[in-house]
DOLOLUM-639178 format. One record per residue (C-alpha): residue in three letters; x, y, z; residue number from 1. Coordinates in steps of 0.02 Angstrom, whole numbers. Layout:
<nodes>
@residuo->ala east->X north->Y up->Z num->NUM .
...
</nodes>
This chain:
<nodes>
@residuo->unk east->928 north->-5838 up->-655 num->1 .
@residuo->unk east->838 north->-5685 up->-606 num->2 .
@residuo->unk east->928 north->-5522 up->-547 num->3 .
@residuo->unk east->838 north->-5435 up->-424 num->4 .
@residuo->unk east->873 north->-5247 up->-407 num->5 .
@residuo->unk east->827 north->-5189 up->-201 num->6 .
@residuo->unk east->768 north->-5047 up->-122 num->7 .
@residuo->unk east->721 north->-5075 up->52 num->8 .
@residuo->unk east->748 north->-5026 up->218 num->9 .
@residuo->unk east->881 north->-5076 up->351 num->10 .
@residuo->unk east->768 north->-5218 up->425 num->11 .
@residuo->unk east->677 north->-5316 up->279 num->12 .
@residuo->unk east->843 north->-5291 up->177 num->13 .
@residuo->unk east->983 north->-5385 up->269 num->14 .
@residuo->unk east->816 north->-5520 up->299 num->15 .
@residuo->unk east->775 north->-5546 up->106 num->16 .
@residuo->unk east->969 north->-5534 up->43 num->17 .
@residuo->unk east->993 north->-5675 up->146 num->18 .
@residuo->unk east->855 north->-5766 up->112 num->19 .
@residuo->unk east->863 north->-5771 up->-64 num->20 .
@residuo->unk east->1067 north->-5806 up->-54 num->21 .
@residuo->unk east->1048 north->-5966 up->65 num->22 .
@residuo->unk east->856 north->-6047 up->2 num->23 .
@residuo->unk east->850 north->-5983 up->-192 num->24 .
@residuo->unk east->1038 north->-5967 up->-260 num->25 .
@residuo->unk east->994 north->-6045 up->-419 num->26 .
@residuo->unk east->836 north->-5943 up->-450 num->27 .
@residuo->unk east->856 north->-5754 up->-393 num->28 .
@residuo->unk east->998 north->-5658 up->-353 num->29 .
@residuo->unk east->1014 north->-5498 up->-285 num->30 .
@residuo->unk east->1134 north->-5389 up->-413 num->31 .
@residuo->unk east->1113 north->-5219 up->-342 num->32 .
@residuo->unk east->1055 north->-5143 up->-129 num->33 .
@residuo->unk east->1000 north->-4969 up->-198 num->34 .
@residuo->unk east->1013 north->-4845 up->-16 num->35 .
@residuo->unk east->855 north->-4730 up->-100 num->36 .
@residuo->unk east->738 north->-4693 up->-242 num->37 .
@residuo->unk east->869 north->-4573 up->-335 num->38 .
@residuo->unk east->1007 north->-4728 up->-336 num->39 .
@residuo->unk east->870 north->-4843 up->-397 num->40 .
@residuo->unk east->801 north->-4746 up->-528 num->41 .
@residuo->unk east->1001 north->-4744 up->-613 num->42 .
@residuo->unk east->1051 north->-4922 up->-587 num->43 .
@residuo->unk east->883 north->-4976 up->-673 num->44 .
@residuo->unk east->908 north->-4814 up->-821 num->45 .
@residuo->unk east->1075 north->-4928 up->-823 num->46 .
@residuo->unk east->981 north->-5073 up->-891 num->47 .
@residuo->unk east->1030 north->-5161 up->-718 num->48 .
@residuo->unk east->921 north->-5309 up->-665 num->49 .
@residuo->unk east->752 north->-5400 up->-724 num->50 .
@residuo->unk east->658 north->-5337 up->-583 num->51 .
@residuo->unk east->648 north->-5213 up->-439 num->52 .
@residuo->unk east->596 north->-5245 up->-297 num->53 .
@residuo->unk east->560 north->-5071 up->-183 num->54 .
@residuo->unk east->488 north->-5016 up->-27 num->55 .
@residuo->unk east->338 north->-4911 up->-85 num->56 .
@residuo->unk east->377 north->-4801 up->86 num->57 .
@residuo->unk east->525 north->-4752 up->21 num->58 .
@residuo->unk east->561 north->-4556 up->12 num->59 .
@residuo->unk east->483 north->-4479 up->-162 num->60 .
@residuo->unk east->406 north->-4626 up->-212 num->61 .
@residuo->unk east->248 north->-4587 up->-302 num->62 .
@residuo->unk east->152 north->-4652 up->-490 num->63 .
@residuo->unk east->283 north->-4544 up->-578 num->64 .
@residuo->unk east->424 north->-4640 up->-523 num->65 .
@residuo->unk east->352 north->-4797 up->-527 num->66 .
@residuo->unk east->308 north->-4734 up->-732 num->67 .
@residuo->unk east->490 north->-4687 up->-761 num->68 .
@residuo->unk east->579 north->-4867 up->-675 num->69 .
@residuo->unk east->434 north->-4948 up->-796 num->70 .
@residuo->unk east->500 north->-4883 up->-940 num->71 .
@residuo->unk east->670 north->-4971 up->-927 num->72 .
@residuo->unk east->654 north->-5109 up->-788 num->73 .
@residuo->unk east->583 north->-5273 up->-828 num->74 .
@residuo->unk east->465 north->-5300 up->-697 num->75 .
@residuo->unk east->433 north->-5212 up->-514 num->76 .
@residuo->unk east->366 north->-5275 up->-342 num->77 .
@residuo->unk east->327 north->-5162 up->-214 num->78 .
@residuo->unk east->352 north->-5195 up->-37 num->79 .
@residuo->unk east->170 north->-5145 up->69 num->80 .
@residuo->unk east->183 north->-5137 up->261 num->81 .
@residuo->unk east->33 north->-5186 up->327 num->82 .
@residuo->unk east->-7 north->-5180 up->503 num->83 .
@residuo->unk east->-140 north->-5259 up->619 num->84 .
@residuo->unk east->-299 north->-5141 up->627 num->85 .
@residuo->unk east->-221 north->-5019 up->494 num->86 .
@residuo->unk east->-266 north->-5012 up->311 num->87 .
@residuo->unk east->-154 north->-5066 up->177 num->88 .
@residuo->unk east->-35 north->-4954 up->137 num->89 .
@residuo->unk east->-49 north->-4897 up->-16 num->90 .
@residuo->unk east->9 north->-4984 up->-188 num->91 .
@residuo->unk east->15 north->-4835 up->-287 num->92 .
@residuo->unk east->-83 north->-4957 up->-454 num->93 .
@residuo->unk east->54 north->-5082 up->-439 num->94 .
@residuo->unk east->11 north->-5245 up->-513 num->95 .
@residuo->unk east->137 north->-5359 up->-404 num->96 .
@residuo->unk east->163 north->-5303 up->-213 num->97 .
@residuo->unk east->196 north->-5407 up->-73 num->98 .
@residuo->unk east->199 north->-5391 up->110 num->99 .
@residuo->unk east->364 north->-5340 up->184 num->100 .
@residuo->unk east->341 north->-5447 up->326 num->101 .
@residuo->unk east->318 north->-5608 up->214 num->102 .
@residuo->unk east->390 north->-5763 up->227 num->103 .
@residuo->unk east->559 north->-5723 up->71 num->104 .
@residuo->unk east->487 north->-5914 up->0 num->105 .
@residuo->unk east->326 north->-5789 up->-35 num->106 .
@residuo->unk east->449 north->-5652 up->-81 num->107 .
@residuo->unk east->523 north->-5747 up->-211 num->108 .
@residuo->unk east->386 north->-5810 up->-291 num->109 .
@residuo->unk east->300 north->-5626 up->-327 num->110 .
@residuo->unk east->461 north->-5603 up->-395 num->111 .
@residuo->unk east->458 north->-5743 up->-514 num->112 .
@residuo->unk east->295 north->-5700 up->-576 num->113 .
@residuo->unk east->333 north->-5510 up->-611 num->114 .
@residuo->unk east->492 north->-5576 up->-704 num->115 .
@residuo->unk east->379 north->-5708 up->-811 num->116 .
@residuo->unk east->376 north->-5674 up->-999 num->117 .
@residuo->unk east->176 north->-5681 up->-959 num->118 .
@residuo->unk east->199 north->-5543 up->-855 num->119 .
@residuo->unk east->55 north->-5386 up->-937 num->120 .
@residuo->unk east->124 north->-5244 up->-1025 num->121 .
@residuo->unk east->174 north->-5076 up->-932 num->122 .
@residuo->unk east->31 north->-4976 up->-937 num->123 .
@residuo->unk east->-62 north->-5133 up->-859 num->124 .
@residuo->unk east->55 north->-5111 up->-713 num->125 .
@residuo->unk east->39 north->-4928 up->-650 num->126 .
@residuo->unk east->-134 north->-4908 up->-664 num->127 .
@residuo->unk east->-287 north->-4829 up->-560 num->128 .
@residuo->unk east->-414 north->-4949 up->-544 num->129 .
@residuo->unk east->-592 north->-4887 up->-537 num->130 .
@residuo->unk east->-747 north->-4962 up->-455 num->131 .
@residuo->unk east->-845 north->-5028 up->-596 num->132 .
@residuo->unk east->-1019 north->-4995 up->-499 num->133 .
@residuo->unk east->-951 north->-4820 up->-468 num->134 .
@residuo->unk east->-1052 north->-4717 up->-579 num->135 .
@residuo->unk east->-929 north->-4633 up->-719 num->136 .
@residuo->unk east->-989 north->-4474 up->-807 num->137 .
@residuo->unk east->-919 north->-4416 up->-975 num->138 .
@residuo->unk east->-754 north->-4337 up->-1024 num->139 .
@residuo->unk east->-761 north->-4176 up->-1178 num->140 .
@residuo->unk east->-598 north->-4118 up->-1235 num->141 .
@residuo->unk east->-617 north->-3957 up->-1302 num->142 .
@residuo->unk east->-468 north->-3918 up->-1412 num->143 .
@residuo->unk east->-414 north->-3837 up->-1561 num->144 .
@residuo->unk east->-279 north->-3802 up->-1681 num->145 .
@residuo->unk east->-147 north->-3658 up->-1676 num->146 .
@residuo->unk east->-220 north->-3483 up->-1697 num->147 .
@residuo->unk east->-334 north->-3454 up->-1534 num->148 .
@residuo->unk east->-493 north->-3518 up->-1640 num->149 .
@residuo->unk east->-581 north->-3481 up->-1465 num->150 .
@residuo->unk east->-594 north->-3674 up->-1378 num->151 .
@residuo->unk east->-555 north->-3596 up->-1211 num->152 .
@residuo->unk east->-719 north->-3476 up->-1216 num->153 .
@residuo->unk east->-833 north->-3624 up->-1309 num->154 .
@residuo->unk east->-772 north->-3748 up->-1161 num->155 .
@residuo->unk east->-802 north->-3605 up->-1020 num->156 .
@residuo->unk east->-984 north->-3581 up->-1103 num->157 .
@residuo->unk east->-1035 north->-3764 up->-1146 num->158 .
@residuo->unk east->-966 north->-3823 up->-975 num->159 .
@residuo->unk east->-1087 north->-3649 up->-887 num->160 .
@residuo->unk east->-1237 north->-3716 up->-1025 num->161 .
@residuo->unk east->-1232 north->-3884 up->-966 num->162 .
@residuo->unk east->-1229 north->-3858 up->-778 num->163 .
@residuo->unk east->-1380 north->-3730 up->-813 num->164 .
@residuo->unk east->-1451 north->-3885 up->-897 num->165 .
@residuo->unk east->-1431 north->-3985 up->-719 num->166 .
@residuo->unk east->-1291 north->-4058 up->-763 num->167 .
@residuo->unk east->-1169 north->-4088 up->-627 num->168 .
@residuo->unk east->-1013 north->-3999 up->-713 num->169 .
@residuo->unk east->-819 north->-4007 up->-699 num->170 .
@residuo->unk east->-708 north->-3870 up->-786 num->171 .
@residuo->unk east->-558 north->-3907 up->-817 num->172 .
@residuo->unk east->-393 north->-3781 up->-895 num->173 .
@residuo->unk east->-286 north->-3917 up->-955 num->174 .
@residuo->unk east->-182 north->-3800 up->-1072 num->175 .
@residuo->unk east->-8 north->-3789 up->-1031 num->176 .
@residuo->unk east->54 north->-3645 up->-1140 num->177 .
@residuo->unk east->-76 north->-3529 up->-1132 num->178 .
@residuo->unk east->-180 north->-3552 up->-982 num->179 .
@residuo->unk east->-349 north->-3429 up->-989 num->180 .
@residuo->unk east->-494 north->-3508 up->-884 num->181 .
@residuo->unk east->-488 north->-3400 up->-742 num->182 .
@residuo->unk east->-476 north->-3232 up->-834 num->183 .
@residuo->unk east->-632 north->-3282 up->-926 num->184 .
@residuo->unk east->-726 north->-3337 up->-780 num->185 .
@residuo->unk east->-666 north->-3196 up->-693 num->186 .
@residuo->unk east->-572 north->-3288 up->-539 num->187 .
@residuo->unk east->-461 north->-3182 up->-442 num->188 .
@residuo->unk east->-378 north->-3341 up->-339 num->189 .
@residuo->unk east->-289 north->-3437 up->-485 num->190 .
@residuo->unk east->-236 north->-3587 up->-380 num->191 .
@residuo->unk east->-137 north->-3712 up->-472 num->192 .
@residuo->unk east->-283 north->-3838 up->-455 num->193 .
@residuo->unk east->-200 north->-3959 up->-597 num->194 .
@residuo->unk east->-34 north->-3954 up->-512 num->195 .
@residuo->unk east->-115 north->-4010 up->-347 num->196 .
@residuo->unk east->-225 north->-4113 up->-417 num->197 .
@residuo->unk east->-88 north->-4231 up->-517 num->198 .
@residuo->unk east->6 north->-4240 up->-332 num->199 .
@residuo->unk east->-130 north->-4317 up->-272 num->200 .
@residuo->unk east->-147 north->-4444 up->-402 num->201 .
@residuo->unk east->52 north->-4476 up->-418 num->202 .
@residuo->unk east->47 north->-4515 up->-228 num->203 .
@residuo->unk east->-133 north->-4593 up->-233 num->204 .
@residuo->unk east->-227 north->-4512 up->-144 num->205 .
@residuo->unk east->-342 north->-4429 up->-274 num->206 .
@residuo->unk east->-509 north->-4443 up->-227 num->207 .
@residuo->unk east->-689 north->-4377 up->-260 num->208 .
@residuo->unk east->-681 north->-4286 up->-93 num->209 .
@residuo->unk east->-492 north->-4232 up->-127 num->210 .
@residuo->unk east->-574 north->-4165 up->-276 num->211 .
@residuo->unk east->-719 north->-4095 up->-195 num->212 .
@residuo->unk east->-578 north->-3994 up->-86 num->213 .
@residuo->unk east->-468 north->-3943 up->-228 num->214 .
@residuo->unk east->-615 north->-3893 up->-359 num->215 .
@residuo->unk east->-728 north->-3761 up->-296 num->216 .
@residuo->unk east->-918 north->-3727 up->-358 num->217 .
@residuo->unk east->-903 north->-3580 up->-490 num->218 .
@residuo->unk east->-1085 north->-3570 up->-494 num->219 .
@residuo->unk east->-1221 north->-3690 up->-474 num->220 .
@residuo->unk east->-1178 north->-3853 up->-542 num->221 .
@residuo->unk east->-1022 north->-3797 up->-612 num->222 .
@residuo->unk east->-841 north->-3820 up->-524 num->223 .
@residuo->unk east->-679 north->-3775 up->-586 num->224 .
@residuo->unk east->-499 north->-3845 up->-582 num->225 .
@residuo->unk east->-390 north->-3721 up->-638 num->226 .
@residuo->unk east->-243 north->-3741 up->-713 num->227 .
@residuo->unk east->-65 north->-3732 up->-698 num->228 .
@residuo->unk east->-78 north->-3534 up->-657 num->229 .
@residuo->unk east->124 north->-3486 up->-730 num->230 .
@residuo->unk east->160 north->-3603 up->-875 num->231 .
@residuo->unk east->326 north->-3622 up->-827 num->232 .
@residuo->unk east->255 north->-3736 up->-705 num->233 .
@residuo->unk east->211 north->-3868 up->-858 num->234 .
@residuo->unk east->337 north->-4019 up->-784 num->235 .
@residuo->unk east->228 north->-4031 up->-653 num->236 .
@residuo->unk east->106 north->-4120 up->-759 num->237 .
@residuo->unk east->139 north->-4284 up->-817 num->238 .
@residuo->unk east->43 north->-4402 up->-908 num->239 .
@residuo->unk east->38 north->-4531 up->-781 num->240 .
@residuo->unk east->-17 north->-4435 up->-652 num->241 .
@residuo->unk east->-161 north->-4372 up->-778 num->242 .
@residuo->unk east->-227 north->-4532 up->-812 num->243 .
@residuo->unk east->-288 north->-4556 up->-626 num->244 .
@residuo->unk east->-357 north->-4387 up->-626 num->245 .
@residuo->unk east->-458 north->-4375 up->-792 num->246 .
@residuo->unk east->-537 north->-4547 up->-716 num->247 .
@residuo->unk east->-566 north->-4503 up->-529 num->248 .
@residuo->unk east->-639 north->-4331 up->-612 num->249 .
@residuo->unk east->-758 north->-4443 up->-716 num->250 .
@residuo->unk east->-806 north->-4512 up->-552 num->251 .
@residuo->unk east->-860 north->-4348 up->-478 num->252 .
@residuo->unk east->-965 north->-4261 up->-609 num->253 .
@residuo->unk east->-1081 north->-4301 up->-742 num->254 .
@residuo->unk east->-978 north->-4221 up->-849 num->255 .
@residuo->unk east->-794 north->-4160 up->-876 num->256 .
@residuo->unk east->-748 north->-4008 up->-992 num->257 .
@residuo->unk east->-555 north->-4006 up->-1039 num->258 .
@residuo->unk east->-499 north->-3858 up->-1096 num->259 .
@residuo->unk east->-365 north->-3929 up->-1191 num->260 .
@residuo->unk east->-208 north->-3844 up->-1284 num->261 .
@residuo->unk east->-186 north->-3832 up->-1447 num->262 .
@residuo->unk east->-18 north->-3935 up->-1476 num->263 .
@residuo->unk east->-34 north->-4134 up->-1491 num->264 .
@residuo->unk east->138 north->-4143 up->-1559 num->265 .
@residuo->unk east->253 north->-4275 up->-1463 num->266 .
@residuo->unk east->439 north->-4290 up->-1482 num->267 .
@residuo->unk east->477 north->-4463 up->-1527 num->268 .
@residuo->unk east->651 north->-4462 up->-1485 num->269 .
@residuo->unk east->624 north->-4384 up->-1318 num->270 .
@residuo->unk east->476 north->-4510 up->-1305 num->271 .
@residuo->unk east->582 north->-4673 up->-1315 num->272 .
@residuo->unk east->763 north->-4608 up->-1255 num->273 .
@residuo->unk east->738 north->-4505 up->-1102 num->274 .
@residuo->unk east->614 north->-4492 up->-963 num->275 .
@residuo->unk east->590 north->-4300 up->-992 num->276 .
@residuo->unk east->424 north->-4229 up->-944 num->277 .
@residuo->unk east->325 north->-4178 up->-1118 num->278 .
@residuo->unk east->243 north->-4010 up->-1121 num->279 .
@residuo->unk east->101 north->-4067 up->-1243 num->280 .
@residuo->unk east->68 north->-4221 up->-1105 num->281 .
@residuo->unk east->-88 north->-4118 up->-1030 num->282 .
@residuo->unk east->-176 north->-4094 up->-1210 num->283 .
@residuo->unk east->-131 north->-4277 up->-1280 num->284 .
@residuo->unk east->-162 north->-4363 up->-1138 num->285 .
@residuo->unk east->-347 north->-4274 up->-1124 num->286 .
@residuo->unk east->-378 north->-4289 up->-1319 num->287 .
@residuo->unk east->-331 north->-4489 up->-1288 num->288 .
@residuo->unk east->-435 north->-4509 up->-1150 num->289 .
@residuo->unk east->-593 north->-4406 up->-1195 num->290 .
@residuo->unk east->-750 north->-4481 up->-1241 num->291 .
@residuo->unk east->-780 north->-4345 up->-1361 num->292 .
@residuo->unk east->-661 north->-4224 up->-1450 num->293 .
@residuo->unk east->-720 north->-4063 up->-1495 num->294 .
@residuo->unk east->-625 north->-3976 up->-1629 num->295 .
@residuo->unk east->-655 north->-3804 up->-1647 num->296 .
@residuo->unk east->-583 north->-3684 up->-1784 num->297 .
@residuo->unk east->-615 north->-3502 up->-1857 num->298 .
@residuo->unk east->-712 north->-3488 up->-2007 num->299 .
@residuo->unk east->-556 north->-3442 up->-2120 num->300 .
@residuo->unk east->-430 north->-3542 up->-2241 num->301 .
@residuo->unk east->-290 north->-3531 up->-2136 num->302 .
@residuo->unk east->-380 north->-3604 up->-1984 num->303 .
@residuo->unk east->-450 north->-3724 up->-2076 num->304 .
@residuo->unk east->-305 north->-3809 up->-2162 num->305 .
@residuo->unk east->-223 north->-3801 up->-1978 num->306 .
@residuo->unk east->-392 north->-3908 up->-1920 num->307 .
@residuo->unk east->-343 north->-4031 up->-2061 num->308 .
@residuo->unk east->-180 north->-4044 up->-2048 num->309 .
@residuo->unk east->-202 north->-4127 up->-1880 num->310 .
@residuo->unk east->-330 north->-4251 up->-1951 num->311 .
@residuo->unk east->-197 north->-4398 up->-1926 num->312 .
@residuo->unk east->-137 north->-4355 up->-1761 num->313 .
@residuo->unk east->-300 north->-4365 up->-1704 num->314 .
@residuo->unk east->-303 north->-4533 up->-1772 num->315 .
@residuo->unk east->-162 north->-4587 up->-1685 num->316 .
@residuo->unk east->-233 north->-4543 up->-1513 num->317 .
@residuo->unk east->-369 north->-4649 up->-1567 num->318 .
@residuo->unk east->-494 north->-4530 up->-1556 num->319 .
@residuo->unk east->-664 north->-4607 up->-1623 num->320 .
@residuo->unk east->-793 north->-4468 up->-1571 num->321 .
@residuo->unk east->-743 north->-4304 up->-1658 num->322 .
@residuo->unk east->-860 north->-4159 up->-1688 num->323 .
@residuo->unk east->-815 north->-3996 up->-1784 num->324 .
@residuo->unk east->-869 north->-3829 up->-1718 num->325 .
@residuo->unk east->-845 north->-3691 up->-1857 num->326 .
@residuo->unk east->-822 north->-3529 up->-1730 num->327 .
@residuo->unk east->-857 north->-3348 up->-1785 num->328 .
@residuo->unk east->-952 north->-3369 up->-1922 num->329 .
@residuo->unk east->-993 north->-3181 up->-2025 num->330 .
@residuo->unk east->-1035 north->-3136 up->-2181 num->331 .
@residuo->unk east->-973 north->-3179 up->-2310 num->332 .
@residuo->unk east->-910 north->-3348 up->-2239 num->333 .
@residuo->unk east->-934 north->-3485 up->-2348 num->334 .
@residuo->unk east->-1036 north->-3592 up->-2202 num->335 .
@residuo->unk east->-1096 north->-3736 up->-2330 num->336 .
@residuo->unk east->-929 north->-3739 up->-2409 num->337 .
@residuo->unk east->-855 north->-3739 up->-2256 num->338 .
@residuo->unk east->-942 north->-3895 up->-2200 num->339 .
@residuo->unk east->-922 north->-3999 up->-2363 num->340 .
@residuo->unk east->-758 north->-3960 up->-2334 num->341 .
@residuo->unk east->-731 north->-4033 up->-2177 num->342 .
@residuo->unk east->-842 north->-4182 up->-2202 num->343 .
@residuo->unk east->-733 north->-4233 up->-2357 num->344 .
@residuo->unk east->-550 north->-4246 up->-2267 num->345 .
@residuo->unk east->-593 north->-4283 up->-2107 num->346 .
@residuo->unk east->-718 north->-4431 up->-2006 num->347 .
@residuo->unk east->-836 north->-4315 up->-1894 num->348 .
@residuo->unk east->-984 north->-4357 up->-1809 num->349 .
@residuo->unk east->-1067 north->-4182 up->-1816 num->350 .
@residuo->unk east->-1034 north->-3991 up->-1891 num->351 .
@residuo->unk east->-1075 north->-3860 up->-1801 num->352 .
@residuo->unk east->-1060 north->-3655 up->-1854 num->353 .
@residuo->unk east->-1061 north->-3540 up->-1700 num->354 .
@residuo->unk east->-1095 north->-3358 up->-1763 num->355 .
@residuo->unk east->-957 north->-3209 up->-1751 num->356 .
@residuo->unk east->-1045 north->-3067 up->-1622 num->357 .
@residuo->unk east->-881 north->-2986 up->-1544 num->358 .
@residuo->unk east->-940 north->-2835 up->-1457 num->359 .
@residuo->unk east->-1036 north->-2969 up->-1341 num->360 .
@residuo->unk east->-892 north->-3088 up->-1311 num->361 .
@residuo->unk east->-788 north->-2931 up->-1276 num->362 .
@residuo->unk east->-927 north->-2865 up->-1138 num->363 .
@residuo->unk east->-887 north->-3044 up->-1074 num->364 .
@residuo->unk east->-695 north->-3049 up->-1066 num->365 .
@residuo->unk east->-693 north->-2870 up->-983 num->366 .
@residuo->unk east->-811 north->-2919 up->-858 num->367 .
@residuo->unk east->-766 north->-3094 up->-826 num->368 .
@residuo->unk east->-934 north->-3158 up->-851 num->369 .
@residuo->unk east->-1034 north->-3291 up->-964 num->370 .
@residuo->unk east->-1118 north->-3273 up->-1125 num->371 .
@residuo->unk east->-1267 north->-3351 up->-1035 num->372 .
@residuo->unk east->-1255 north->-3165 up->-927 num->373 .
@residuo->unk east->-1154 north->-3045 up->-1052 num->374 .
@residuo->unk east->-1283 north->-3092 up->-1190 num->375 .
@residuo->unk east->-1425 north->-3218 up->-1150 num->376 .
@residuo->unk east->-1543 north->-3192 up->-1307 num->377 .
@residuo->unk east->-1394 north->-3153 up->-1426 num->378 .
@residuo->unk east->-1394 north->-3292 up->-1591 num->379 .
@residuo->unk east->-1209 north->-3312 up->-1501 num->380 .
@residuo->unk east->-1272 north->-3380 up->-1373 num->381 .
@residuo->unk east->-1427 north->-3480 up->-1421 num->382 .
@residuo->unk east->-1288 north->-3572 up->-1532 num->383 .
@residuo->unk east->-1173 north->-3611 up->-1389 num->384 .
@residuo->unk east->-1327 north->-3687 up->-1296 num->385 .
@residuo->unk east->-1376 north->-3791 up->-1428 num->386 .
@residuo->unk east->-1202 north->-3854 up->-1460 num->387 .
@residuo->unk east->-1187 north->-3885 up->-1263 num->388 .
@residuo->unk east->-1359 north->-3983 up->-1262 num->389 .
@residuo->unk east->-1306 north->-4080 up->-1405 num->390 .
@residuo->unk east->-1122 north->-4129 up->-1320 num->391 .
@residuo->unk east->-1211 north->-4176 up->-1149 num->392 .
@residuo->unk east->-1207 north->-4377 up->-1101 num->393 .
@residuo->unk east->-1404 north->-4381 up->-1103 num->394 .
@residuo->unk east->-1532 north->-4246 up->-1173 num->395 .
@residuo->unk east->-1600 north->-4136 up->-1055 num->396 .
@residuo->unk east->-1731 north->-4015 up->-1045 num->397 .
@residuo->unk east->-1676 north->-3838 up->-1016 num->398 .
@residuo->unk east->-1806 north->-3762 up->-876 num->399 .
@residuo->unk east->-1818 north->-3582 up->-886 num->400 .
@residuo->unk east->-1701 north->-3558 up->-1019 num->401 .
@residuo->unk east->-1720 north->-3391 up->-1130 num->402 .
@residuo->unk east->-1826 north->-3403 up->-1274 num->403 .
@residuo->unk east->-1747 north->-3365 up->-1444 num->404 .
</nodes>
């Protein structure tokens, strides 16, 4: 026997109670007739039912509630109203819907098979699912341990370098404590851009041309989606409404530069008892996603043992490209040492040393402006080019690029 949890409206719920109570008593019953989303949400946090089956119309219903019921419920089926002439409503990445004009025989049976022990594994169920002839460009996390070893200005200048580079170039501020993008690039309208964009993708309808409306063109080649503008406003991001938006972004550019935030820690017991929103969601969820990880970290001890420190986290987000970038290198820094260093506690692809020079990066902050402007033929800069045209997803010849 299968207890069915149901959320539907007037109409299609009087029509399938009855149907399952007179044609499949001995298979399904219906334990629960939930009036909204809020009532559903705590009869399945109850441990109520084996499966849910809800009207995706109803009020609030998006990919973050869909995330939460999945956490506790055994299985959900979303109701779709389809009419003639009008496209599908959407499914919001659910694996099981059916019509809510269907015969309740048909009804039934979706039900069965989301309530099968064969049934896939959450995070097959709520899921975006992009076109694999779509072309998909490449996804750099730019992150870094405690301390302020500089990621945000490396990610602001490698994302400018490669868009100079022709590069078609998405900047993203992803950090949730500390949010800087826009002061560096000197943008007076700090939209919440992530906000928006992650209500787009919990009610899916994240796009590339909802991007192309929410991320405007910084300069040539480069756009920018800025981030949460007050950190209080860090709830608003949640990993499963990240997901669809680090892929749909992959989808509009050739490349994506995550600005990421420093803390990968995650609360295990918050993780597995609650369905609390997770502060660090933004930076893991962009680490675990990213096709490469670049780590950067100040050419000091302390900084250094931070970098290592995190070595296994890293591992546990499964991250499998990671490259090192050693930032404000000066005399008398240790730069070989450094590197040997590095290369003997932790797997990296590459090492990188980008020299100290901070009366130019100060000209920069004041003015809001790039090093590629504030400095173009400072070492500075000629290092954050190189490391740009090394990170990019195919090499490219700079055209008209300063000479050294």
């Amino acid at each position: 026997m299968i207890d069915v949890v149901l959320c539907a409206s007037g109409s299609d719920e009087v029509r399938i109670v009855h149907g399952v109570a007179r044609d499949h008593a001995g298979e399904l019953r219906v334990v629960r007739r939930c009036a909204d989303l809020a009532e559903t949400l705590a009869v399945v946090s109850a441990g109520v039912g084996d499966v849910v089956l809800i009207d995706l119309e109803v009020r609030g219903m998006d990919r973050e509630a869909l995330s939460d019921m999945l956490r506790t419920a055994g299985a959900v089926v979303g109701l779709v109203h389809r009419a003639e002439g009008v496209p599908t409503s959407t499914t919001l990445g659910l694996r099981h819907v059916v019509d809510a004009t269907a015969p309740v025989a048909e009804v039934a049976a979706v039900l069965q098979s989301a309530a099968s022990p064969d049934a896939r594994a959450i995070e097959d169920w709520v899921q975006t699912r992009p076109d694999p002839h779509a072309p998909r460009g490449r996804l750099l996390a730019v992150w870094g341990a405690a301390g302020a070893p500089g990621r945000s200005t490396l990610a602001a200048n490698i994302a400018h370098e490669a868009a100079l580079a022709g590069v078609d170039t998405i900047l993203v501020d992803a950090d949730t404590y500390g949010p800087a993008l826009a002061q560096i690039l000197g943008v007076v309208d700090d939209a919440p851009g992530l906000v928006a964009a992650c209500r787009a993708s919990a009610r899916d309808t994240l796009d590339v041309g909802t991007v192309a409306s929410i991320v405007p063109v910084l300069h040539p080649g480069l756009r920018f989606l800025s981030g949460i503008g007050v950190p209080a406003r860090w709830p608003e991001v949640r990993p499963s409404s990240l997901d669809g938006v680090w892929e749909v972004l992959r989808r509009s550019a050739a490349l994506v530069v995550v600005d990421a935030g420093s803390c990968l820690e995650e609360d295990e017991e918050l993780s597995y008892d609650t369905m609390a929103p997770r502060r660090n969601a933004a930076s893991t969820s962009a680490v675990a996603a990213a096709d490469t990880v670049l780590a950067v970290t100040t050419a000091d001890p302390v900084a250094i043992t931070r970098l290592l420190r995190e070595d296994e986290r890293l591992r546990e987000l499964e991250v499998t490209d990671l490259r090192v970038v050693v930032n404000r290198v000066a005399p008398p820094t240790p730069a070989d040492r450094i590197r040997s260093l590095v290369l003997e506690r932790m797997d990296v692809r590459a090492i990188s040393t980008v020299p100290d020079d901070p009366a130019t990066l100060r000209r920069a902050c004041w003015d809001g402006t790039l090093l590629s402007e504030a400095g173009p033929r400072t070492p500075v800069r000629r290092a954050v080019r190189d490391l740009a045209l090394s990170l990019l997803p195919e090499p490219v010849a700079v055209a008209g690029a300063p000479a050294g």
